[in-house]
C-alpha positions in Angstrom: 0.0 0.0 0.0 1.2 3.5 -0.6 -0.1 7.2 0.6 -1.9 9.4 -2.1 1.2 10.8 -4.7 2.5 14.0 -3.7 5.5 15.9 -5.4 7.1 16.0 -1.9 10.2 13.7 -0.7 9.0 10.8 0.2 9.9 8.5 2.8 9.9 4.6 1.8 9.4 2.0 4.8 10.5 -1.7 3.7 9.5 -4.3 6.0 7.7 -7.6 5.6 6.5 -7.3 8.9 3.5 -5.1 9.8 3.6 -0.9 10.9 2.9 -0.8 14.6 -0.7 0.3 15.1 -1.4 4.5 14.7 2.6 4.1 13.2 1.0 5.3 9.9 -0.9 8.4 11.0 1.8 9.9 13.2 3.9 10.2 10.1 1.1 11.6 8.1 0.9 13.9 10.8 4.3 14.9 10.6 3.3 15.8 6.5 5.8 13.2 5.5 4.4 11.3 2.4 5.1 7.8 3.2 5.3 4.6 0.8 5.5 1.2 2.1 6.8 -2.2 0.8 6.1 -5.6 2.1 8.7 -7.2 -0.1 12.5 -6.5 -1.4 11.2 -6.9 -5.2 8.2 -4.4 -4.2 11.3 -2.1 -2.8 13.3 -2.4 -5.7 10.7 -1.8 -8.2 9.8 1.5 -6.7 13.3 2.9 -6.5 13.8 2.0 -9.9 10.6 4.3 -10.7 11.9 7.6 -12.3 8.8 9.6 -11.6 9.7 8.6 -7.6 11.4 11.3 -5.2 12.9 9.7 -2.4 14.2 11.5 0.7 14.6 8.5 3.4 14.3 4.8 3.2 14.0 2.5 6.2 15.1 -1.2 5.3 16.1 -4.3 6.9 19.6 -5.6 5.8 18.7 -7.6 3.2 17.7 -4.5 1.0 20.0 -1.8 1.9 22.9 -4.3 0.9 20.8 -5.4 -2.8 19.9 -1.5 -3.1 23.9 -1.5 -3.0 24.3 -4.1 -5.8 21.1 -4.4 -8.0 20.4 -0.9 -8.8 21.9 0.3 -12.0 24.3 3.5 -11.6 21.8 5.6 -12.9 19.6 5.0 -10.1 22.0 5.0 -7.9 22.6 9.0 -8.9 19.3 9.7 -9.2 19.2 8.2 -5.3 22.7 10.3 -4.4 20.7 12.5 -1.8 19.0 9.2 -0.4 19.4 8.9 3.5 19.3 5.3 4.5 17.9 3.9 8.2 18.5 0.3 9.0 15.5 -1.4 11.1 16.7 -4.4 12.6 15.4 -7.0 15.5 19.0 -7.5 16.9 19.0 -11.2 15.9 21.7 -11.4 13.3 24.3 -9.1 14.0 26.5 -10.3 11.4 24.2 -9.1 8.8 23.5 -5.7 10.1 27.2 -5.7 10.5 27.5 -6.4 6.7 24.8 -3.7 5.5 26.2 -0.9 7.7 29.6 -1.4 5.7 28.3 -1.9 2.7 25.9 1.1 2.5 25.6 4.6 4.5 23.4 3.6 7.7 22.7 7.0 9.2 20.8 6.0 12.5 19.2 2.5 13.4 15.8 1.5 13.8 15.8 -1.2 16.9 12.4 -3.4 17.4 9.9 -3.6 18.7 10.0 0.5 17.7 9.4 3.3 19.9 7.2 5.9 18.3 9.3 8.7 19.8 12.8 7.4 18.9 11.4 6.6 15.2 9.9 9.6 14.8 12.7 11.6 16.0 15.2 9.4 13.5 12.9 9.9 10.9 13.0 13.6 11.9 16.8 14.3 11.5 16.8 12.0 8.5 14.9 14.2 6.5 16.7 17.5 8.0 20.0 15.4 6.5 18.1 15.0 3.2 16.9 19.1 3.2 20.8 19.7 4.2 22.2 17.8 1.5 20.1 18.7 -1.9 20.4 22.6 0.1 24.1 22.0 -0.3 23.9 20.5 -3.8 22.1 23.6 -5.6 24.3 25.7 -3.8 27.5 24.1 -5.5 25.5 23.3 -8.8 25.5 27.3 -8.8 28.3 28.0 -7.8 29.7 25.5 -10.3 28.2 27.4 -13.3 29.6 30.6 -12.3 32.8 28.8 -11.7 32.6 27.5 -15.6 32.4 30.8 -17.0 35.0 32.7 -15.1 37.1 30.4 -16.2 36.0 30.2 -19.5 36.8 33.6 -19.5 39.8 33.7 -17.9 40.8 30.8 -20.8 40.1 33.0 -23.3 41.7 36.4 -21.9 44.8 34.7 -20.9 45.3 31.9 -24.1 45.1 35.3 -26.5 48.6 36.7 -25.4 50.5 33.4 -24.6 49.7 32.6 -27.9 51.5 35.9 -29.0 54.6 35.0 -26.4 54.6 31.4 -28.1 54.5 33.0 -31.5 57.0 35.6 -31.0 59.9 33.2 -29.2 59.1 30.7 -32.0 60.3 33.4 -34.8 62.8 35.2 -32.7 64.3 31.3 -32.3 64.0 30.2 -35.6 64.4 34.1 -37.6 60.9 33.7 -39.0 59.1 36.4 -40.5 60.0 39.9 -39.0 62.8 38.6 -37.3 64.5 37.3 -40.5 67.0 40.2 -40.6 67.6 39.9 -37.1 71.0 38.3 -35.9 70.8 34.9 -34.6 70.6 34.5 -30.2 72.9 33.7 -28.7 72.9 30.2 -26.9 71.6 32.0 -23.6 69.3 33.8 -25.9 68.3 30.9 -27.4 67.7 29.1 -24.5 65.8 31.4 -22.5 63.4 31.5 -25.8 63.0 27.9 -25.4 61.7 27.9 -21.6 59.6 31.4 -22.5 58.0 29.0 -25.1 57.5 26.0 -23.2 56.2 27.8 -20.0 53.3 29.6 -22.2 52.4 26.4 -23.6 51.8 24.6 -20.3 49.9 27.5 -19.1 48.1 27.3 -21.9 47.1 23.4 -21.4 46.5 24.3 -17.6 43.8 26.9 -18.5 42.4 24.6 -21.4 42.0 21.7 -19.0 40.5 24.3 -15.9 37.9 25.4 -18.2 36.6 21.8 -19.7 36.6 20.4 -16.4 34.0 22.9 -15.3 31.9 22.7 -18.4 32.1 18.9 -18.3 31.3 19.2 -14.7 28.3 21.3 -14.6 27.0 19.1 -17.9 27.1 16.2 -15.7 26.2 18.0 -12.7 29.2 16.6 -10.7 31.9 13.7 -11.5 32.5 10.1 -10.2 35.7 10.2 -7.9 38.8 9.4 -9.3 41.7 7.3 -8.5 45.5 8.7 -8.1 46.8 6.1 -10.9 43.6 7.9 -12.6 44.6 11.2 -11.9 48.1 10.8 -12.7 46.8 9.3 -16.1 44.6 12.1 -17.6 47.3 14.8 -15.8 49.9 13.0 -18.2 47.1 12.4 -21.6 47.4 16.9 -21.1 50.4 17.4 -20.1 52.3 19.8 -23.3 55.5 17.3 -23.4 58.3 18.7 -25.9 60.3 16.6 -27.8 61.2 13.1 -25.7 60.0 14.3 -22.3 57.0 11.7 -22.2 60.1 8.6 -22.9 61.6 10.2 -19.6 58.8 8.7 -17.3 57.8 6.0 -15.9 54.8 5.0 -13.7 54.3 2.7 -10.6 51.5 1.6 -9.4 52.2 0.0 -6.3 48.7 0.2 -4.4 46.1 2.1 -5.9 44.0 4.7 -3.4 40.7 7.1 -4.4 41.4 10.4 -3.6 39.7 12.9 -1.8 36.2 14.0 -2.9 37.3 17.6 -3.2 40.7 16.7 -5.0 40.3 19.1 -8.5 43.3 21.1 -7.2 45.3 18.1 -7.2 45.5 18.1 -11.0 47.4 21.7 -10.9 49.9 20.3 -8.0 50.6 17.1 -10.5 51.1 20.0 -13.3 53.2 22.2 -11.6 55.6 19.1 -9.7 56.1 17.3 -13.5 56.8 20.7 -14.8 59.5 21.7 -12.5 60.9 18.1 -12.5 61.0 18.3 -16.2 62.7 21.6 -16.6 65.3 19.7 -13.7 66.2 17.0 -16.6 66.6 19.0 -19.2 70.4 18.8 -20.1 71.0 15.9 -18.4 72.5 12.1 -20.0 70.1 9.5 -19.2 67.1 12.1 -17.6 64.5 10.1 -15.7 61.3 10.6 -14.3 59.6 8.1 -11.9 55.8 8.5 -10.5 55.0 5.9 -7.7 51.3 5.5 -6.3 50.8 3.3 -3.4 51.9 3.6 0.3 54.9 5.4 1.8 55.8 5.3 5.3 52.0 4.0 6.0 50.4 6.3 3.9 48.9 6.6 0.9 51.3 9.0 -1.0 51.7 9.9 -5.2 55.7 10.0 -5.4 57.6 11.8 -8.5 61.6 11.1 -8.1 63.7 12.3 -10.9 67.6 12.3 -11.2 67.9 16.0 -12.7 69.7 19.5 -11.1 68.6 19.5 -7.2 65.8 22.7 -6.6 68.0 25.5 -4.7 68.2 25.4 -1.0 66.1 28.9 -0.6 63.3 27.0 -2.5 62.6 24.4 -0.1 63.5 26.6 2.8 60.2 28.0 1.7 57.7 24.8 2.6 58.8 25.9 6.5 59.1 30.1 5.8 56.3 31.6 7.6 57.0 34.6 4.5 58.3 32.9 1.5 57.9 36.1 -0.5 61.8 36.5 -1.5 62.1 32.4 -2.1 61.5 33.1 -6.3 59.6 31.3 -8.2 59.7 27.7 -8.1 59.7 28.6 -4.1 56.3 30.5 -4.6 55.3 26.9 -6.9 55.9 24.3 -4.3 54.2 26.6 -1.5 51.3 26.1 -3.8 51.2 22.7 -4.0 51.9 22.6 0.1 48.5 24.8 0.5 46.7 22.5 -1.7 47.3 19.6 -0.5 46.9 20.7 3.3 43.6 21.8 2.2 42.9 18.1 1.5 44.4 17.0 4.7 47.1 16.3 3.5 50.8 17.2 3.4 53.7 17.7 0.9 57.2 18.1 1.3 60.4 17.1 -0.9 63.3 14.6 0.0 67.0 14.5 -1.5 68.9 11.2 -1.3 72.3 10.7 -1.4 72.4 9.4 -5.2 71.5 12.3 -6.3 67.8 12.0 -6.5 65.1 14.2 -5.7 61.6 13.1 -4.6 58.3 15.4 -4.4 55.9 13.6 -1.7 51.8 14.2 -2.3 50.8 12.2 1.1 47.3 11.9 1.8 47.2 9.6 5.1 46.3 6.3 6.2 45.6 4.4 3.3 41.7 3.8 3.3 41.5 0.1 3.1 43.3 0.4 6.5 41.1 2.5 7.8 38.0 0.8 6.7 39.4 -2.5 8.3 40.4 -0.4 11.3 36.4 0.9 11.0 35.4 -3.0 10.5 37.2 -4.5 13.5 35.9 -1.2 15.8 32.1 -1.9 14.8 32.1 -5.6 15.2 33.8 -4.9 18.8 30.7 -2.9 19.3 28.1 -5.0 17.6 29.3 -8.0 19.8 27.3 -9.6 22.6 
């Protein structure tokens, strides 16, 4: 049976046993528009209803964990604001156990139920659901005003590297105007080439900034990503000159998902592989090495090259409390230290005696760790 359709979040109560007596009408009461399902495949059906707006469902374990596994991604999204409440009679822990990590349990419903405990459970459920798609329409928003700033910005700033890149490339070469001109010097010459190379990987970096936002807000959000996944479309971008991209190697040791708010991440990756690069230029047998997996028990992206060591007043500048006067690539790896605090994180560089330099992205406990830590700390508690 079902309450009359309304265009309000609804709640959906699975359970094959009956509603306690007058349980009905107090959540009609509340204005809650309530569905019920006596059966898992009555359950399933409805969430896989598109014209069906669920706030809150209430389900023993055997549906939360085939919600988990049977519904197709699409519903899933569709569901993404969906706060889930696990009723259970206590009689197998094990499987309560199993749906609470398989699926986000907010509270649990514990029979026989208690009017007042379920109601007020029910109450903060949908407060979490209001809180949540609240949240979402804020970013959604804020996410298209993001896109076209830096559209904009893409725009503005792409117009004159292209005239830097265009200019070096003549002055270099004695193209065009520049024909007449006396050849550079070597110093000349090579200060061209970086000029040239620097405006072309800003030019990628604003490129990428600006379709990641427009493919963002088209999709209204993206699926997390993986640091072997993140190192992989950073280096399908990256503007590599001539052999740079035979200089690197990658290791996956231990793959880890990153951080849900991890976009920033991509310009650390940028700016580390640039600096790293411009440090093997010159060099006989130049090599770049990315590492994911764990470091010193935690999950850490690691990028060890063998090229000139960054200057001392550079990385004094990860502990300055002003790092103003450290220059540029000091100003670059403060950067990447902000960002990846911001993540809860931490960054810092290492030298090793053979002559190798490594840039450390570490980003904690690796989370199948803590996940079995969480496992082993709710079965204590679930325990007789």
């Amino acid at each position: 049976m079902s309450t009359q359709p309304c265009s309000s979040p609804e709640i959906l109560w699975a359970d094959p046993t009956p509603l306690p007596n007058g349980f009905m009408a107090s959540m009609r009461a509340e204005r809650w528009p309530v569905r019920v399902a006596h059966g898992e495949d009555e359950a399933l059906q409805l969430l896989r209803s598109p014209s069906l707006g669920l706030a809150v469902i209430a389900a023993d374990h055997r549906l939360l964990r085939r919600m988990a596994s049977r519904l197709s991604h699409n519903d899933q999204t569709r569901h993404g604001h969906l706060v889930r409440l696990l009723i259970t009679d206590g009689h197998d822990p094990r499987a309560d156990f199993a749906a609470i990590n398989e699926t986000s349990v907010f509270r649990i419903l514990q029979k026989p139920l208690a009017p007042h405990t379920t109601g007020r459970h029910l109450r903060e459920a949908m407060n979490l659901y209001s809180r949540r798609r609240l949240e979402s329409l804020r970013c959604a928003d804020g996410g298209t005003g993001l896109r076209d700033a830096l559209a904009f910005l893409a725009h503005e700033i792409n117009t004159p590297l292209s005239l830097i890149q265009g200019y070096t490339h003549a002055m270099t070469h004695g193209l065009g105007a520049f024909s007449t001109v006396p050849a550079p010097t070597d110093a000349v010459r090579q200060a061209l080439e970086v000029t040239e190379r620097s405006a072309r990987h800003c030019q990628s970096l604003m490129t990428w900034l600006a379709e990641t936002a427009q493919n963002a807000c088209i999709r209204g959000g993206s699926a997390p990503i993986s640091a072997s996944g993140r190192v992989s479309v950073m280096l399908e971008g990256y503007p590599f000159v001539g052999e740079e991209r035979d200089w690197i190697s990658i290791d996956v040791e231990r793959d880890f998902p990153l951080p849900s708010k991890a976009g920033l991440l991509h310009l650390v990756l940028f700016t580390l592989m640039r600096t790293a690069l411009s440090a093997l230029h010159g060099m006989a047998q130049p090599s770049l090495r990315i590492t994911v997996g764990p470091h010193e028990g935690e999950a850490c992206i690691r990028l060890s090259h063998n090229g000139r060591r960054p200057p001392a007043e550079a990385l004094d500048a990860l502990t300055a409390s002003r790092p103003q006067g450290s220059g540029g690539l000091g100003m670059r790896l403060v950067l990447c230290q902000r960002v990846m605090r911001s993540l809860q994180g931490d960054f810092r560089i290492t030298q090793a005696p053979n002559e190798t330099t490594t840039a450390i992205l570490r980003f904690g406990e690796m989370a199948s760790d803590r996940a079995e830590a969480r496992k082993r700390g709710l079965a204590l508690r679930l325990s007789p």
